[in-house]
C-alpha positions in Angstrom: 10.7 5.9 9.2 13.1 3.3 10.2 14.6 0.7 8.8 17.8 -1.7 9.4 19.6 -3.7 7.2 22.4 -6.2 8.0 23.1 -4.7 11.3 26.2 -6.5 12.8 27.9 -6.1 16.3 30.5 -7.4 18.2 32.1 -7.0 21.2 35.9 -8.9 21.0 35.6 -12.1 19.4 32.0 -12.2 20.8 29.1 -11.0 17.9 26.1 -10.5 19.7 24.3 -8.9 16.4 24.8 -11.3 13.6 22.4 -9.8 10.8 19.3 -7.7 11.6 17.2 -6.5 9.4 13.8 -4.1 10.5 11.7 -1.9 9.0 9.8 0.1 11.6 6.3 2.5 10.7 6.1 5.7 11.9 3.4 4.8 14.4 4.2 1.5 14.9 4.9 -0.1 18.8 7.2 -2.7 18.4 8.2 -5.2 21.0 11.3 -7.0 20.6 11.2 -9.9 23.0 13.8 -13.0 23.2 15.6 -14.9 25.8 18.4 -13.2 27.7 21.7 -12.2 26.2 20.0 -12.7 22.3 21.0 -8.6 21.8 17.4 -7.1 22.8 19.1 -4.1 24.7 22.3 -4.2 22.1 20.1 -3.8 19.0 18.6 -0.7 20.9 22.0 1.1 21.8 22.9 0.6 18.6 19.8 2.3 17.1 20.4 5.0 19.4 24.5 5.3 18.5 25.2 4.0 22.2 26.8 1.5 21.0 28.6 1.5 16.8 27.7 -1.0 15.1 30.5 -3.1 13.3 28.4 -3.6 10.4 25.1 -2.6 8.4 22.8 0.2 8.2 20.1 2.4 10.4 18.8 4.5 7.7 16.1 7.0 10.1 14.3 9.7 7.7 16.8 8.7 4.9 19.9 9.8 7.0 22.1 6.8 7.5 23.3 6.9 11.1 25.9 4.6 10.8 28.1 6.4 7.9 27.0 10.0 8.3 29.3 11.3 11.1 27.1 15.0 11.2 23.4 13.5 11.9 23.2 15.1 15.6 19.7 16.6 14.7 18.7 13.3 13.6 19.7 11.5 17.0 18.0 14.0 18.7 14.7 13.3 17.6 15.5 9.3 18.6 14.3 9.3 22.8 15.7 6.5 24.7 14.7 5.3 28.3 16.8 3.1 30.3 15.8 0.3 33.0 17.5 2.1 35.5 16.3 5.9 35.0 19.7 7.1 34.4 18.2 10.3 36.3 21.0 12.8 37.9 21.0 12.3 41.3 22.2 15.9 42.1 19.7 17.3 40.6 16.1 18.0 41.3 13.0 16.2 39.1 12.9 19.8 37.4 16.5 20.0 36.3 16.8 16.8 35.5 14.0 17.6 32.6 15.5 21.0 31.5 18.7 20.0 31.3 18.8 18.4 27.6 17.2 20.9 25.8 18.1 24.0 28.0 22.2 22.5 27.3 21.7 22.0 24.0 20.0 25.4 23.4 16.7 23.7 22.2 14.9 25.5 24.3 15.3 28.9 26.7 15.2 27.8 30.3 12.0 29.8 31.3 10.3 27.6 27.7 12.0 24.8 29.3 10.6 25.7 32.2 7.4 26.1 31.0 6.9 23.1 29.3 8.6 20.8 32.2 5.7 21.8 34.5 3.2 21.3 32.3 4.0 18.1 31.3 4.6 17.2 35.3 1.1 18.4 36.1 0.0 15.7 33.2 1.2 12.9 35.0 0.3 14.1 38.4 3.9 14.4 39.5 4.1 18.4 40.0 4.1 18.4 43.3 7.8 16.5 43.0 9.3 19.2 40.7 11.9 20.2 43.6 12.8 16.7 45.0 15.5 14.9 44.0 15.3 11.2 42.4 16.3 9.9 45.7 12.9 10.9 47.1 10.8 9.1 44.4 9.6 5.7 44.2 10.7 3.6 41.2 7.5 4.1 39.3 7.5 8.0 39.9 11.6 8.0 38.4 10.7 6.2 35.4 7.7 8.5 34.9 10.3 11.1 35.1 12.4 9.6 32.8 9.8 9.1 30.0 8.8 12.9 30.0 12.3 14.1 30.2 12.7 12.1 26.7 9.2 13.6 25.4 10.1 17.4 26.1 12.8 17.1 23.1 9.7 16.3 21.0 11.2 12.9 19.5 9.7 11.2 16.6 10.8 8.0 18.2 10.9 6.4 21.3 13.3 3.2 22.3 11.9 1.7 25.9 15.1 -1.1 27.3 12.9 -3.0 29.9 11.1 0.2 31.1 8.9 -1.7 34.1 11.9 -4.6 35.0 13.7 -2.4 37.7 10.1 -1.9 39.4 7.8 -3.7 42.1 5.0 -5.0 40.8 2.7 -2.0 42.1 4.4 0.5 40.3 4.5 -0.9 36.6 1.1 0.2 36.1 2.4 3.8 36.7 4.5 3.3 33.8 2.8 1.3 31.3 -0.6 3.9 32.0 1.9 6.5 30.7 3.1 4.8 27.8 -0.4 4.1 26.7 -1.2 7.6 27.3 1.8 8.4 25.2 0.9 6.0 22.4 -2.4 7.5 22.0 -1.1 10.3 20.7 0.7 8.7 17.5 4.1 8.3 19.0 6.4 5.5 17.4 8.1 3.0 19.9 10.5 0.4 20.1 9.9 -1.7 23.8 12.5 -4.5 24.8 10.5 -6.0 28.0 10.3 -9.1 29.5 6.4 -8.6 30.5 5.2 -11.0 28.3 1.2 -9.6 29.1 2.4 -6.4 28.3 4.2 -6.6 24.7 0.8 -8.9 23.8 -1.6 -6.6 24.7 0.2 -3.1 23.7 2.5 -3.7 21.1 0.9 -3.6 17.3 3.7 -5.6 16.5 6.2 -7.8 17.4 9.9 -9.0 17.0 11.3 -12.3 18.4 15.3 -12.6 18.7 17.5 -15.0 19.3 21.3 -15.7 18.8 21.9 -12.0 17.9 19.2 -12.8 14.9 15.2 -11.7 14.1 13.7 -15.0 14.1 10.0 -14.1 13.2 8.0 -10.6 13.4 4.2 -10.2 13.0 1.5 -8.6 14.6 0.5 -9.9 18.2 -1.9 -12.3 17.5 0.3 -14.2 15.2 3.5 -13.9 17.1 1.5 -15.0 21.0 -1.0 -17.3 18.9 0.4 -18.9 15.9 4.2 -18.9 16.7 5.9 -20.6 13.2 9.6 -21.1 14.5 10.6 -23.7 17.0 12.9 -21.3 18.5 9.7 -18.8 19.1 7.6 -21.7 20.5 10.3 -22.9 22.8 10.8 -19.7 24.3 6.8 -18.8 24.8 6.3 -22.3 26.4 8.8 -21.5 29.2 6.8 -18.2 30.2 4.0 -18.9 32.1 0.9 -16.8 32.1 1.7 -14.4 29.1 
């Protein structure tokens, strides 16, 4: 579905991706975990075209993102939700949903419509259609967030520290949603710093450091049988993962 090879970026004299290479499944939920400033959130943008990369390849359904300037459709079907909602204040919860695909003629506003509420009655948030992020608590913007990226039907999913910008009592709110989400096949990509979270969710997962993949497995053998010093350093610092 995805895959990365020799991804590179700098920013001035600084490279903070020095040679990434990643295949992800379709159906796979990937954590990427690593100390701060080792490019988690920079390998993300870059997936996403956020950033250009200076170097390499993100080849998604055979279309390389990187050289082909007319992939549009292609980054369309690549959802991305922020740590810090990136929800337009000035608008309600509803027209914060509709406006992607309604502006990008997706979707006719009264679909758009349609499809908002339903998927705001899913998540018990309905009620909220016609308040503005302001009024919401951390846990019900990210919510909002999450199924403003699912109404334009993505194939794939990119989470930068969904639950970091919350208070402890709202991160179940989230991370309920993303299981809910998973359940239903969806391939993600989670950068997080919840340790608990990545081990228990994630089918598999990426340690980085220096701008580099250091090791990837499955759960079990990245939490329980680290092999790089690098990856047992940084688990011994975290306490109670």
């Amino acid at each position: 579905m995805l895959e990365i090879k020799n991804l590179k970026k700098s920013f001035g004299k600084k490279t903070v991706l020095k040679d990434i290479n990643l295949i992800v499944n379709k159906g796979d939920i990937l954590g990427i975990i690593g100390p701060s400033g080792c490019g988690k959130s920079t390998l993300l943008r870059c997936i996403n075209l956020l950033e250009k990369p200076n170097g390499g390849e993100i080849i998604f359904e055979n279309d390389n993102l990187v050289d082909n300037k007319s992939h549009i459709e292609t980054r369309r079907r690549i959802g991305m939700v922020f740590q810090q909602f990136n929800l337009f204040e000035h608008m309600t919860v509803l027209e914060n949903i509709i406006f992607a695909p309604t502006t990008l003629k997706i979707m006719k506003k009264d679909d758009a419509i349609k499809k908002a509420t339903e998927l705001l009655k899913e998540i018990d948030l309905f009620d909220l259609a016609n308040h503005y992020p302001s009024e919401l608590s951390g846990g019900q913007k990210q919510r909002v967030a999450i199924i403003r990226t699912m109404i334009m039907k993505p194939d794939i999913i990119l989470f930068d520290e969904p639950t970091s910008a919350l208070d402890p009592e709202m991160i179940g709110e989230v991370t309920n949603l993303m299981r809910k989400i998973a359940k239903e096949g969806m391939t993600m990509i989670i950068v997080s710093h919840e340790m608990n979270f990545i081990k228990n969710f994630c089918t598999r997962v990426a340690f980085m450091d220096n701008g580099i993949i250091k090791e990837e497995g499955t759960s079990k053998q990245i939490f329980e049988n680290p092999k790089c010093e690098e990856l047992k350093k940084f688990l011994s610092k975290i306490n109670n993962y």
